[in-house]
C-alpha positions in Angstrom: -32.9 21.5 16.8 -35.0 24.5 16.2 -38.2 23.8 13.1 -39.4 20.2 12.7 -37.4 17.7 11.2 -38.5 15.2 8.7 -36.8 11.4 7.7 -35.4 12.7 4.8 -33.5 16.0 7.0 -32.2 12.6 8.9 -30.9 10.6 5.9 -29.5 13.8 4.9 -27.5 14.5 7.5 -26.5 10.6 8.1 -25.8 11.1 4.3 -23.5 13.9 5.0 -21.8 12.4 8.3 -20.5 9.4 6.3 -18.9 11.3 3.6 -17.1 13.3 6.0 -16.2 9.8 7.9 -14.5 9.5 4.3 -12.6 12.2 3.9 -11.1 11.9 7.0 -10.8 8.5 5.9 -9.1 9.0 2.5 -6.5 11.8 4.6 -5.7 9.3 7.0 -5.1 6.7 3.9 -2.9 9.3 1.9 -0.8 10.3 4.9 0.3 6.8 5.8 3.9 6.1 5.2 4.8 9.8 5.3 7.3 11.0 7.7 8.5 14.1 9.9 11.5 14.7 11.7 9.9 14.9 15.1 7.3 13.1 16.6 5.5 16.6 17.3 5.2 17.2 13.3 4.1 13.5 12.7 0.7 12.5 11.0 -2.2 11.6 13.8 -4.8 9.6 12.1 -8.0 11.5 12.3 -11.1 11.3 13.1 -14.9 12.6 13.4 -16.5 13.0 16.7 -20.4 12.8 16.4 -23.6 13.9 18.5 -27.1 13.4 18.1 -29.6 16.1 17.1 -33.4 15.9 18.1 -35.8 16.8 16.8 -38.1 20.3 18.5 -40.9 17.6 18.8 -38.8 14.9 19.8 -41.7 13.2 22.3 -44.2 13.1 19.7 -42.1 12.3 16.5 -38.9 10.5 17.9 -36.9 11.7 15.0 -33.1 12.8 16.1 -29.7 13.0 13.4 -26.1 13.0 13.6 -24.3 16.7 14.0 -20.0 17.3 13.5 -19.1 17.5 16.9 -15.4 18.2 15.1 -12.6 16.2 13.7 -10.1 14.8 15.6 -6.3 13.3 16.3 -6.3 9.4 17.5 -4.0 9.1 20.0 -1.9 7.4 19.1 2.2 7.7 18.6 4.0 7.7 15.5 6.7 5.0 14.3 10.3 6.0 15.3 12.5 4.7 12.7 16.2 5.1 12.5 16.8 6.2 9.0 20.0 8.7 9.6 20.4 9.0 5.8 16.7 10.5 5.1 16.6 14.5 4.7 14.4 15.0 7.6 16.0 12.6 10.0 16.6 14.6 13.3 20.3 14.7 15.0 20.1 11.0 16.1 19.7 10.0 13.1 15.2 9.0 13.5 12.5 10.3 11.4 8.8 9.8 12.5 6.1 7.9 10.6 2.5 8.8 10.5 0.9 6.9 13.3 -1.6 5.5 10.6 -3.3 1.8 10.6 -4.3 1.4 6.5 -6.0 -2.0 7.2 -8.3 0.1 10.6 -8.7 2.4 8.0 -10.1 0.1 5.0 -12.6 -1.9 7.9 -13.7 1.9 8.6 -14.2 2.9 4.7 -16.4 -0.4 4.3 -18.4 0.2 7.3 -18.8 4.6 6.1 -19.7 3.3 2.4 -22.4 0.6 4.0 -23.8 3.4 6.3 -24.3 5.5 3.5 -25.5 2.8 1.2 -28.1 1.6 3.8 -29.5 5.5 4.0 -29.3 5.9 0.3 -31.9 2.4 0.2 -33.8 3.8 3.3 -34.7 7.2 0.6 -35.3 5.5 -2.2 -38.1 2.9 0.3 -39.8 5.8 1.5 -40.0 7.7 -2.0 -41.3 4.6 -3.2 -43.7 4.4 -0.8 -44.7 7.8 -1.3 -45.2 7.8 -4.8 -47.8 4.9 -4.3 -49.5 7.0 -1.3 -50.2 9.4 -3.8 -50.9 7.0 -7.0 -53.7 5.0 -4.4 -55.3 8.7 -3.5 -56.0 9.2 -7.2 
């Protein structure tokens, strides 16, 4: 990472990671039950791939953040059901559900929202701490 990088360029990035985590999350969530009529055109749940960033000084400060790597399909197949009355049923009579695990994706949501909550606390510790820094200088 090119410049110096403090804690709060970490918690903002960490910050940022987790709200994409839920996105993907939520489009994952509003996809499920939603079919195609072919297992190409199916709903893959999705989602992010991460990397670490570190800091120029890296040796001396030990500071390193989450990047977007990109956003990704699971692999995983979809449901074939045989539903030959539905619209989008294909000549044998199947349509395709989104391959899409809501309770995976609720455990996921609660562990994005406490990663993000946990960063949110680690701000407000150090701005407290910061604020009495300055306060005890006076």
């Amino acid at each position: 990472m090119s410049g110096s990088m403090s804690v709060f360029d970490v918690a903002g990035r960490s910050m940022s990671a987790q709200l994409l985590r839920l996105n993907t999350i939520t489009s994952n969530i509003a996809q499920a039950g939603a079919v195609a009529g072919s297992e190409a055109e199916a709903f893959r749940a999705i989602r992010p791939v991460f990397g670490a960033v570190y800091s120029q000084n890296f040796q001396q400060d030990g500071l390193s953040a989450v990047s977007v790597e990109g956003v990704m399909p699971l692999d995983r197949e979809p449901m074939r059901m045989h539903r030959p009355d539905h619209p989008l049923a294909d000549a044998e009579g199947y349509v395709y559900e989104a391959a899409v695990n809501v309770d995976e994706e609720m455990v996921e949501m609660l562990e994005a929202t406490r990663q993000y909550q946990n960063t949110v606390e680690v701000v407000s510790t150090l701005r407290t701490l910061m604020a009495r820094t300055v306060q005890m200088g006076q």
